[in-house]
C-alpha positions as CSV (number, residue, x, y, z in Angstrom):
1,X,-70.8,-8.0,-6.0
2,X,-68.9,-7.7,-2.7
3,X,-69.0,-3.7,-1.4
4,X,-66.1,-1.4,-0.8
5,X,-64.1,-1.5,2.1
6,X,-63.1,1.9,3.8
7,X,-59.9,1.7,5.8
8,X,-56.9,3.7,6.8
9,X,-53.6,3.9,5.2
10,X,-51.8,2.7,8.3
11,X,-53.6,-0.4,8.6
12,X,-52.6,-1.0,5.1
13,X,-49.2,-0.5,4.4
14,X,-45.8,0.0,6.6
15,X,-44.6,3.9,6.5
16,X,-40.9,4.5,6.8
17,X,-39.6,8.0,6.2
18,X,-36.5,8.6,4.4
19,X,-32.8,8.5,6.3
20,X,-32.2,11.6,7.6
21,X,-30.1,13.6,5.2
22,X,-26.8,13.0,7.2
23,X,-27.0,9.5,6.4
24,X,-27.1,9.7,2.7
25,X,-23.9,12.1,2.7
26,X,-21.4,9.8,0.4
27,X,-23.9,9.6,-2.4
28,X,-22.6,10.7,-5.8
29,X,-22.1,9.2,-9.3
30,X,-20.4,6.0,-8.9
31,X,-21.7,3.4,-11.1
32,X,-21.5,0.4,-8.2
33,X,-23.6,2.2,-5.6
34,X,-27.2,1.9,-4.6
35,X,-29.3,3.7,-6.1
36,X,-30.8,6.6,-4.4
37,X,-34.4,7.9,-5.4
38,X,-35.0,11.3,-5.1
39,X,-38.1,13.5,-5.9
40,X,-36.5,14.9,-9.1
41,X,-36.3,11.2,-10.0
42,X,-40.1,10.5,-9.9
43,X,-42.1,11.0,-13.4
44,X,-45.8,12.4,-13.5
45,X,-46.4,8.7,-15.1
46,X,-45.5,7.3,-11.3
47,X,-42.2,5.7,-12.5
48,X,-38.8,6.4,-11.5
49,X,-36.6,7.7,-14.2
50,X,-33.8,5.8,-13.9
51,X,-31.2,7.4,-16.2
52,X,-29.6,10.3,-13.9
53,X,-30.2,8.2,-10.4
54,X,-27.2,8.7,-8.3
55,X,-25.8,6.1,-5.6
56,X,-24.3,5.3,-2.8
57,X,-21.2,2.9,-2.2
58,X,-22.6,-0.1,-1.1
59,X,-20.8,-0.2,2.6
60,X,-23.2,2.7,2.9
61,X,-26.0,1.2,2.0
62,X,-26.1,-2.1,4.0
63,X,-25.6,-0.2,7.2
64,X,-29.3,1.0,6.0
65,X,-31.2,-2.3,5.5
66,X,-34.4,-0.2,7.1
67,X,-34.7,1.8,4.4
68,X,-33.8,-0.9,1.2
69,X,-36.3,-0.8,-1.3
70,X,-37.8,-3.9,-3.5
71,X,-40.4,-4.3,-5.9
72,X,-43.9,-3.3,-4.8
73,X,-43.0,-0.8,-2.6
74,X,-44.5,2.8,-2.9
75,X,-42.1,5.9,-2.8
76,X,-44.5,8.9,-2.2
77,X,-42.5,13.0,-1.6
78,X,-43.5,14.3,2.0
79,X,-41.6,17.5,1.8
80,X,-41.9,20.0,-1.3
81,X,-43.2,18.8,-4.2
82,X,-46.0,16.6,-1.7
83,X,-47.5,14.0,-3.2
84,X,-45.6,12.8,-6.0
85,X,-45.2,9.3,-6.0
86,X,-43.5,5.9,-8.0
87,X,-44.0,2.4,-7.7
88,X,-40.7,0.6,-7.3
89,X,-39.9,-2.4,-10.4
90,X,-37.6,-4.5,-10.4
91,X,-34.8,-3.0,-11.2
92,X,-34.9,-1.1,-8.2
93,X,-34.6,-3.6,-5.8
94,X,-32.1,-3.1,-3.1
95,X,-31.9,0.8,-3.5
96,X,-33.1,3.7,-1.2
97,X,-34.4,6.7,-0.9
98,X,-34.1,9.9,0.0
99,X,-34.8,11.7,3.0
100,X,-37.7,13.6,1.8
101,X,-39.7,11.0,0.8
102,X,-41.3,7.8,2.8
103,X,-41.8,4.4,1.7
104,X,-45.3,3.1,1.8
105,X,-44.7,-1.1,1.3
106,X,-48.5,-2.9,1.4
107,X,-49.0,-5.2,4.0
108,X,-52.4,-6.5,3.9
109,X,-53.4,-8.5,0.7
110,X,-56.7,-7.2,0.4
111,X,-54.7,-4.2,-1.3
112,X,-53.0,-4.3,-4.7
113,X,-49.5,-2.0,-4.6
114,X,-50.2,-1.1,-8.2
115,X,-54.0,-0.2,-6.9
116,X,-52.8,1.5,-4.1
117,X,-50.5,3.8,-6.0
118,X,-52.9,4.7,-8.5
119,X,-55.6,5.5,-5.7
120,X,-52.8,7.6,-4.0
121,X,-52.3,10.0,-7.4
122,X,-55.9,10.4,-8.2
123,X,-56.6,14.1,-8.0
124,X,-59.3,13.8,-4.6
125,X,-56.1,11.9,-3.3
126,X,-53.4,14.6,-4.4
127,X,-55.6,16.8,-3.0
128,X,-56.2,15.7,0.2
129,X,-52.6,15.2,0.9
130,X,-52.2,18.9,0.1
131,X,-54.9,20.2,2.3
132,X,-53.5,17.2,5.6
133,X,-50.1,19.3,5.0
134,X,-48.3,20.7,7.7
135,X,-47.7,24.7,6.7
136,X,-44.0,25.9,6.5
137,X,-41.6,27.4,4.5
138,X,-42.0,24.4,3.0
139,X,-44.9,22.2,3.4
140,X,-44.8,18.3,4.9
141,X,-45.8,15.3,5.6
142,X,-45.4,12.9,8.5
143,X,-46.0,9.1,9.4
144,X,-49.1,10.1,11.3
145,X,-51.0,12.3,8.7
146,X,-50.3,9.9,5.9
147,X,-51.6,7.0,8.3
148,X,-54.9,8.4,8.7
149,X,-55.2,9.1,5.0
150,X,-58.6,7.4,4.2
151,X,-58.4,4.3,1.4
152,X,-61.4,2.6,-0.2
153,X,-60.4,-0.8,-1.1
154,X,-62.7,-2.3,-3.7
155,X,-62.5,-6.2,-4.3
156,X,-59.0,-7.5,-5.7
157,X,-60.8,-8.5,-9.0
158,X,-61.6,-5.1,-9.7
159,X,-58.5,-3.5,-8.5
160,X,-56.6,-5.7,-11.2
161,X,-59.5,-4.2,-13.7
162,X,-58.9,-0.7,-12.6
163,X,-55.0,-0.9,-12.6
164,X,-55.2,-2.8,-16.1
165,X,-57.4,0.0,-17.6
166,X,-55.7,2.9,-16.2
167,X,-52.3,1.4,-17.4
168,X,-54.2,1.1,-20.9
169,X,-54.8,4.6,-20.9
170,X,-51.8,5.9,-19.6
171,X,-50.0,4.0,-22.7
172,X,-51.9,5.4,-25.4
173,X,-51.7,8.9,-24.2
174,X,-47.9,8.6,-23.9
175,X,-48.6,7.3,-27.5
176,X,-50.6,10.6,-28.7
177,X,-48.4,13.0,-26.6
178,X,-44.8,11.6,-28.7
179,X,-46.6,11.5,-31.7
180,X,-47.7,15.0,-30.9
181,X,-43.9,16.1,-30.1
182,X,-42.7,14.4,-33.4
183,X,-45.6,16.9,-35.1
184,X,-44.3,19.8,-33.5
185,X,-40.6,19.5,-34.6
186,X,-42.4,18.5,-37.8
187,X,-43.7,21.7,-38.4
188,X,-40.7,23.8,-36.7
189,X,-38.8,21.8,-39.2
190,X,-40.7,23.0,-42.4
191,X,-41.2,26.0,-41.0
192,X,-37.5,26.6,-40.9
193,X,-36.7,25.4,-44.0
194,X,-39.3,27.8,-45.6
195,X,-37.4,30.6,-44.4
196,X,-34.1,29.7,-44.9
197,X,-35.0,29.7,-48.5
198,X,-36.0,33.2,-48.4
């Protein structure tokens, strides 16, 4: 069984911070825009939640072709809530993001995006980011910190096992936690109803 490699992040992946804020000035809720993903947008399941994404007209957005997303890519927050990141499907293809995030987009194909991402939201990861921060009212990240983050790259075989079984899990306890929900307004239900009776 081949051994771990141990690289850096830069030597990995391309990292391309946000547009500045100026840039991104038109963006509202038309329905034609590109979208725009912000950190409110990204889910603790590493998804972007799609449904209140707002855009910007698309003359807007070709003048920033640097900054286009497509599938694969990485979105990871620098700047507040650090460390929260989404891997980009599909149907994001050909939007952006926002200024307070960077775009990590894997460039060596001894690294899996979907690998990469989970590695990046393990808790050792989360927490490394955290303690590489630069202090501040609020805290950040930069190009060159998340560059030197360190990455252990196991062999693609068993990145596609580890994304496959992670993804497993991550499934079922979405399962449990709605079924959970669905017993919770169970009970408030029956609860109510026992009182209103009284």
């Amino acid at each position: 069984m081949a051994d771990n490699e141990r690289l850096i992040l830069g030597d990995l992946a391309e990292i391309t911070p946000g547009p500045s804020g100026s840039l991104l000035d038109r963006v509202g809720d038309e329905p034609d825009g590109a979208p725009v993903v912000n950190p409110s947008d990204i889910t603790r399941r590493n998804q972007v939640d799609t449904s209140n994404l707002r855009r910007l007209p698309r003359e807007e957005a070709g003048r920033l072709a640097r900054f286009i997303l497509q599938q694969g890519d990485i979105v990871l927050v620098r700047q507040g809530s650090l460390g929260r990141l989404a891997l980009i499907g599909r149907e994001l293809d050909g939007g952006l993001y926002n200024s307070s995030c960077v775009r990590l987009r894997c460039r060596d194909s001894r690294v899996l995006p979907e690998y990469l991402c989970q590695y990046l939201s393990s808790p050792a990861m989360q927490e490394e980011l955290r303690r590489r921060a630069l202090p501040g009212t609020v805290q950040s990240l930069n190009a060159k910190i998340l560059g030197s983050l360190p990455v252990v790259i196991p062999p693609l075989n068993r990145q596609r096992d580890l994304v496959s079984a992670v993804s497993d899990i991550d499934q079922l306890a979405h399962v449990h936690r709605a079924t959970a929900d669905r017993l919770d307004l169970l009970k408030t239900t029956l609860l109510d109803d026992l009182l209103d009776k009284e």
